[in-house]
MARZA-353693 format. One line per 5 residues: number of its first residue (from 1); their letters; for each residue y, z, x of C-alpha. Coordinates in Angstrom, 2 decimals. Layout:
N
NUM = A = Y:Z:X | ... $
//
This chain:
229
1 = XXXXX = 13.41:16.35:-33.12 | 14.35:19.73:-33.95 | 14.96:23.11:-32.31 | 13.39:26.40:-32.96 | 15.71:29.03:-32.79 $
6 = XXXXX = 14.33:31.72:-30.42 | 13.83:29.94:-27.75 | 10.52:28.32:-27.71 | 9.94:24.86:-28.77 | 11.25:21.49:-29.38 $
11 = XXXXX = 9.19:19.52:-31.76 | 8.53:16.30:-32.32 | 6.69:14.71:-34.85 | 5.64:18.28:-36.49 | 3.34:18.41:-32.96 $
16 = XXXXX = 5.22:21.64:-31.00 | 6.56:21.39:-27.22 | 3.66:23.68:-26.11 | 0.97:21.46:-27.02 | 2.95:18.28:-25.72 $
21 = XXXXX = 3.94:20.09:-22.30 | -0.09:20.72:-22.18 | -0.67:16.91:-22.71 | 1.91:15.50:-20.73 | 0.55:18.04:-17.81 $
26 = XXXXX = -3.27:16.50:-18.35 | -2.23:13.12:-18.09 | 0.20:14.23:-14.92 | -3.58:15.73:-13.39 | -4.66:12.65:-14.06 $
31 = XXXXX = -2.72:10.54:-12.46 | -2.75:12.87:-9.09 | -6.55:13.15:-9.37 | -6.58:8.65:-9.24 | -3.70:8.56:-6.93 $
36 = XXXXX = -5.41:10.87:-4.52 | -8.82:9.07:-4.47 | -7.17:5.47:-4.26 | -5.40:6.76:-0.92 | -8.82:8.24:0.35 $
41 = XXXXX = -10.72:5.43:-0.33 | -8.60:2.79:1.02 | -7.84:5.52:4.57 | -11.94:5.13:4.70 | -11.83:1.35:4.39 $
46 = XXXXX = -9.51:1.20:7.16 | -11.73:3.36:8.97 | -14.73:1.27:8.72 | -12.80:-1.65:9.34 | -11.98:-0.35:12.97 $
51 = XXXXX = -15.08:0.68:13.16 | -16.98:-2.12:13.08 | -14.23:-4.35:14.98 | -14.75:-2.37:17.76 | -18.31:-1.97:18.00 $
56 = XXXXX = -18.65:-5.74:17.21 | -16.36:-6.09:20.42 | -18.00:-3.90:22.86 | -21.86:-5.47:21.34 | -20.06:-9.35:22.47 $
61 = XXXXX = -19.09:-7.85:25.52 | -22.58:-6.20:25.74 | -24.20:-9.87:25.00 | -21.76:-11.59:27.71 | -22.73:-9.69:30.79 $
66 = XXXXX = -26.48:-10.31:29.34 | -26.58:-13.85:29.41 | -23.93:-14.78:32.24 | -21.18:-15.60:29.93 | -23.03:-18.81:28.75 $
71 = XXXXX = -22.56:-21.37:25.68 | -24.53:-19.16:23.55 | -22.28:-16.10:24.36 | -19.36:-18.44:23.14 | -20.79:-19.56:20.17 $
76 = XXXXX = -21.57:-15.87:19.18 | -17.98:-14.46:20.58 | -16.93:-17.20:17.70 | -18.79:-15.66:14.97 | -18.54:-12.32:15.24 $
81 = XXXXX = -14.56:-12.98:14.88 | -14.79:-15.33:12.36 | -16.68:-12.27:11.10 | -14.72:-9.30:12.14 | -11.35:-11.77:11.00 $
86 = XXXXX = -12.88:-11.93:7.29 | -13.59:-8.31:7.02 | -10.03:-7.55:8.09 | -8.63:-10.18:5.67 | -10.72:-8.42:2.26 $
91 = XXXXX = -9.48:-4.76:3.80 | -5.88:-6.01:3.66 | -6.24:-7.12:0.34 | -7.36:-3.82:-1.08 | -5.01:-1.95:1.31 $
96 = XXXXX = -1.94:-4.44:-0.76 | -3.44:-3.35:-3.95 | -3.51:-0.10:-3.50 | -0.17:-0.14:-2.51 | 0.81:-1.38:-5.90 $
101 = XXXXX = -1.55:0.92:-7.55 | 0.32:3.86:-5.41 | 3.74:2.61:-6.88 | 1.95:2.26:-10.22 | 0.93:5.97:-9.99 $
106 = XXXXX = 4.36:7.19:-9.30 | 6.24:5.57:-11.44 | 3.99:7.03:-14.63 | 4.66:10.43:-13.08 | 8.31:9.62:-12.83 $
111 = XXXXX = 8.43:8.74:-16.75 | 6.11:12.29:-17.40 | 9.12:14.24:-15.56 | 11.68:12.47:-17.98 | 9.40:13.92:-20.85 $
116 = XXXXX = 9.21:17.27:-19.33 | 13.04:17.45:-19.17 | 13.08:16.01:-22.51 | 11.46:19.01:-23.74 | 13.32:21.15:-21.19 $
121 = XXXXX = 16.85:19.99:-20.11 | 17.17:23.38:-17.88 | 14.38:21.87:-15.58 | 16.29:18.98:-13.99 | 17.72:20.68:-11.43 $
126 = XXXXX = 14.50:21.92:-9.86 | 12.53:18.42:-9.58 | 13.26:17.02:-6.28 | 11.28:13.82:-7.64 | 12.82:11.96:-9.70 $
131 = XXXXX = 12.11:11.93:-13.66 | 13.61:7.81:-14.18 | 10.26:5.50:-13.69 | 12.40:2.49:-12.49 | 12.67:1.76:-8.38 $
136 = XXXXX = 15.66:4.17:-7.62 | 13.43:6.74:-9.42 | 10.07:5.66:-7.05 | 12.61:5.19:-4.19 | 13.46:9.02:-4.79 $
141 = XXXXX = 9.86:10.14:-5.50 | 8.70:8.78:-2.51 | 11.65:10.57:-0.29 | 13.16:13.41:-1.82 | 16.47:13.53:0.82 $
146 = XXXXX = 17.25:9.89:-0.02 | 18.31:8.88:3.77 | 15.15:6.88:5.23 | 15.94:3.14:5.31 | 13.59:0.87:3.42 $
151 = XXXXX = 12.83:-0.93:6.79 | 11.21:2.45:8.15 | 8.85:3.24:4.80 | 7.85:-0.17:5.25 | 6.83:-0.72:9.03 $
156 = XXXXX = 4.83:2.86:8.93 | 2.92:1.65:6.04 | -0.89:1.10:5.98 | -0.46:-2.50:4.66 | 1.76:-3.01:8.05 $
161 = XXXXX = -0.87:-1.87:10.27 | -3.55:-4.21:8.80 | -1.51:-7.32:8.19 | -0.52:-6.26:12.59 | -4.14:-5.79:13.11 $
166 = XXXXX = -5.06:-8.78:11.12 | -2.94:-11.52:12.82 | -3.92:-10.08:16.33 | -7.66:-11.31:15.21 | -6.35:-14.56:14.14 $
171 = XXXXX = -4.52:-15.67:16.91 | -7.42:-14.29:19.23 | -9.81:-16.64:16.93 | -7.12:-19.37:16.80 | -6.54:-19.29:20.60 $
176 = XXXXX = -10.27:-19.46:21.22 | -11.13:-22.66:19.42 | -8.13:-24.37:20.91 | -9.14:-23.17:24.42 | -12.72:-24.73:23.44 $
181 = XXXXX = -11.35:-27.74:21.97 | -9.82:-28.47:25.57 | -6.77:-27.88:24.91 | -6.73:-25.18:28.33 | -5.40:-21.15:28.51 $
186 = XXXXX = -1.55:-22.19:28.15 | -1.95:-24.52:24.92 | -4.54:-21.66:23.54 | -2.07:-18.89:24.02 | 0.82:-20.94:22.01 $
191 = XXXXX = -1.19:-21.62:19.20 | -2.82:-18.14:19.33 | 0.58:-17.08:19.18 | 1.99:-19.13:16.78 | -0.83:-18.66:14.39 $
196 = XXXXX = -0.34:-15.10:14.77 | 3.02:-14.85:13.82 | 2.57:-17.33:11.15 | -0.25:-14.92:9.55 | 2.63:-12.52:9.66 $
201 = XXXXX = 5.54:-14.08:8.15 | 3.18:-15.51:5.37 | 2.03:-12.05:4.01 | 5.54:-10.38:4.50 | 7.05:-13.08:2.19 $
206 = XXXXX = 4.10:-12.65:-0.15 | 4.26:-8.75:0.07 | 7.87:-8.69:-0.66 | 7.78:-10.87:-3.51 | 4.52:-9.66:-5.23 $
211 = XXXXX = 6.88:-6.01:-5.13 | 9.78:-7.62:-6.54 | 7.48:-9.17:-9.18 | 6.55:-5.66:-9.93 | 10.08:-4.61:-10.82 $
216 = XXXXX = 11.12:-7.57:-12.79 | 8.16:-6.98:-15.22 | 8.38:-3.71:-15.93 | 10.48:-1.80:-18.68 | 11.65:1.50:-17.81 $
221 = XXXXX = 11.60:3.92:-20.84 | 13.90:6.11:-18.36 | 16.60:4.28:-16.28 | 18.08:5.80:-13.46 | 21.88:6.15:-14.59 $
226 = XXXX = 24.96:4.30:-13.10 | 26.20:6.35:-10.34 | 29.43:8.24:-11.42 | 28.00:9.25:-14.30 $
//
C-alpha cells in the first residue's frame, strides 16, 4: 500500500482509494437494498399469517353457530388448525432465516466499514456502527449505545412473536384432540399446556444454538480488539 502525498489516495494494488471507496460503497447499497427487502418481505408474511388465522377463526366460529356446534363442526375446527398450525410453523421458519440472513447482512457491512477506515483512519470516530464483522461488532451495529441486554433484543424480536404465536396454536390443537380423545377439559388443558411450552423450549434451544453455530463458523477478517487496547 502506498500513500500519495497531497492528500488524496491510498492505493492498493496500483487500483486508487477513489475507485475502491466507489466499490466498497456499491456493494454497501447492495447489501442495504437485500437487507431492506428481506425485512419487508418477511413483516408481509407475518401479516398474512395473522391474517388468515384470524379469518379462519371467525369462518369456524361462523360454521359452529350454523350447524349447532355438531360433529362436523369438530371435525372442521380440527382442520382448519391443523391448517392454520402448519402455516404458522413454515412462517417461523422463514421469519428464523431471515434472522440469520439479517445478521448475515450486517456483519458484511461491518467488514465494508473496516475497509473504509482502512482507506481513511480519520473516519473511525464518526461511525457509531461498528467496522469489526465479528459478534461484538453486530452486537454494536445493532445498538449503537451498547446498554440493551441481550435478553431484551431477543424477546422483542419477530422470531419471538411467531415461535409465542406458534405454540399458542399447538397447545389449542393439542388440547383439542385430548379433550376428544376423552381425556375431559382438565387433562386437555395440561397437555395443551405442556405441549405449548414444550414447542417453546424446543425452538429456543434450537434458535440459540443455530446462532452460536453462526459464530463458530465464521472468520472475521476484522476482530473486535481486546478491551484496554
Amino acid at each position: 500500500m502506498s500513500i500519495e502525498d497531497g492528500g488524496t489516495s491510498h492505493q492498493h494494488g496500483g487500483v486508487p482509494a477513489s475507485v475502491r471507496a466507489q466499490l466498497l460503497a456499491t456493494e454497501h447499497w447492495g447489501l442495504l437494498a437485500s437487507r431492506s427487502t428481506a425485512q419487508g418481505e418477511v413483516l408481509t408474511r407475518i401479516s398474512m399469517f395473522l391474517t388468515f388465522t384470524s379469518a379462519s377463526i371467525v369462518s369456524v366460529a361462523l360454521v359452529g353457530q350454523a350447524t349447532g356446534f355438531s360433529d362436523a363442526f369438530v371435525l372442521l375446527a380440527v382442520v382448519v388448525l391443523f391448517i392454520d398450525a402448519a402455516i404458522g410453523l413454515l412462517t417461523q421458519l422463514r421469519v428464523m432465516n431471515v434472522a440469520h440472513e439479517d445478521l448475515m447482512y450486517v456483519t458484511a457491512m461491518n467488514r465494508l466499514r473496516a475497509a473504509y477506515v482502512d482507506l481513511d483512519p480519520g473516519l473511525e470516530p464518526y461511525l457509531m456502527a461498528a467496522h469489526h464483522d465479528d459478534e461484538a461488532g453486530s452486537v454494536q451495529t445493532y445498538y449503537f449505545f451498547g446498554n440493551r441486554g441481550s435478553f431484551s433484543h431477543v424477546a422483542g424480536s419477530s422470531m419471538i412473536f411467531m415461535t409465542t404465536a406458534n405454540g399458542a396454536l399447538i397447545a389449542i390443537v393439542a388440547g383439542l384432540l385430548v379433550t376428544l380423545a376423552g381425556a375431559g377439559t382438565a387433562g386437555g388443558l395440561i397437555v395443551g399446556a405442556l405441549c405449548g411450552v414444550a414447542f417453546l423450549a424446543v425452538s429456543a434451544v434450537r434458535g440459540y444454538r443455530g446462532y452460536r453455530d453462526v459464530w463458530r463458523r465464521f472468520k472475521p477478517l476484522s476482530p473486535t480488539p481486546p478491551a484496554g487496547d
